[in-house]
C-alpha positions in Angstrom: 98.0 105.9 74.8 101.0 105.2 76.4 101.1 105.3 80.5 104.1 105.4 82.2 104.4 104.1 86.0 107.0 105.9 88.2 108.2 103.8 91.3 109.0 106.1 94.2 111.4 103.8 96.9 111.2 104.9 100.2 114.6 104.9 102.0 115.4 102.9 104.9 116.1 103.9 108.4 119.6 102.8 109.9 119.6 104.5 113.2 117.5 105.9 115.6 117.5 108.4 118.7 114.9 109.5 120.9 115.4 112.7 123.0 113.2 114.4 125.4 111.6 116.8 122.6 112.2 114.6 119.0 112.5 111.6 117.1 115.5 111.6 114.8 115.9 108.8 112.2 119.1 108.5 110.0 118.2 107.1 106.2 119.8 104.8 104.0 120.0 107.7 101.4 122.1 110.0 103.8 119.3 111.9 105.2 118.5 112.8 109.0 115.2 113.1 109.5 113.3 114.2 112.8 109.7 115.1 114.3 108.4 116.3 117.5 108.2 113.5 120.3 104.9 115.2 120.6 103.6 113.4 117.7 104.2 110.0 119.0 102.3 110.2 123.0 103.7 106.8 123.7 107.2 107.8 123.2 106.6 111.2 125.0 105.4 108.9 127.7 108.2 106.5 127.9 111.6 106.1 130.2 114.7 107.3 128.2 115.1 103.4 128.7 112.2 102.2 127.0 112.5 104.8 124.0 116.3 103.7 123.8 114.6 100.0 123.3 113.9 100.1 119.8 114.4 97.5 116.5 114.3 97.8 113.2 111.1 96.3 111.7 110.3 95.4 107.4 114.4 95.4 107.1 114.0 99.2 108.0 111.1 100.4 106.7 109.6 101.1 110.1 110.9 100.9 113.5 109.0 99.2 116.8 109.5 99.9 120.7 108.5 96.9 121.9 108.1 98.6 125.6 106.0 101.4 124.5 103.9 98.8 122.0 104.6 101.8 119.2 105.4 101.3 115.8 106.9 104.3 113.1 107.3 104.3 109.8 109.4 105.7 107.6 107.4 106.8 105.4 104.7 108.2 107.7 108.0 110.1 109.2 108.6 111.8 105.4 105.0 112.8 104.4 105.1 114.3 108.0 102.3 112.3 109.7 102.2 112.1 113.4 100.6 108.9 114.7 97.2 108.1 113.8 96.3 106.8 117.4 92.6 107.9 118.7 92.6 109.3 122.0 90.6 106.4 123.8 93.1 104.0 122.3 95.7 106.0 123.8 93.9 106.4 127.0 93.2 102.5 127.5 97.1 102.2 126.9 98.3 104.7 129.8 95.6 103.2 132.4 97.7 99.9 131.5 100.9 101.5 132.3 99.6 102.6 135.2 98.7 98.8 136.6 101.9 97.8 135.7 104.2 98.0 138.0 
């Protein structure tokens, strides 16, 4: 029996932009991809500032705002999966916010 293994590459992002109602990531195979800022609290929760403050992270397979503490992948953004957070976790992070000034 022969078995043949098929290797699925997940394209890179190159750019991203956060508005007040999406996420929109452009891909290193030409594609625009976007989801609801809903899906990710911490960037709904952020300044236009601190969601403009994002790098690149695994030479583009995910990408990090070091200001919100929230990381995206790419590949999480194409099987459509919004973040995984728990809602304690998320709570514990906003009473943080809320200390800092």
């Amino acid at each position: 029996m022969n078995t043949s293994t098929v290797e699925i590459r997940v394209p890179l992002a190159q750019q991203v932009t956060v508005t007040e109602d999406s996420l929109t990531v452009d891909l290193s195979d030409e594609r625009t991809i976007s989801a609801p800022l809903g899906w990710y609290p911490r960037l709904a929760q952020g300044t236009p500032a601190q969601r403009a403050n994002w790098r690149l992270i695994g030479e583009g397979t995910g990408i990090h705002w070091p200001d919100l503490d929230e990381d995206v992948s790419v590949e999480g953004l194409l099987t459509g999966k919004p973040s995984a957070e728990s809602q304690a976790s998320f709570a514990k992070w906003l009473e943080t916010r809320k200390l800092t000034p």
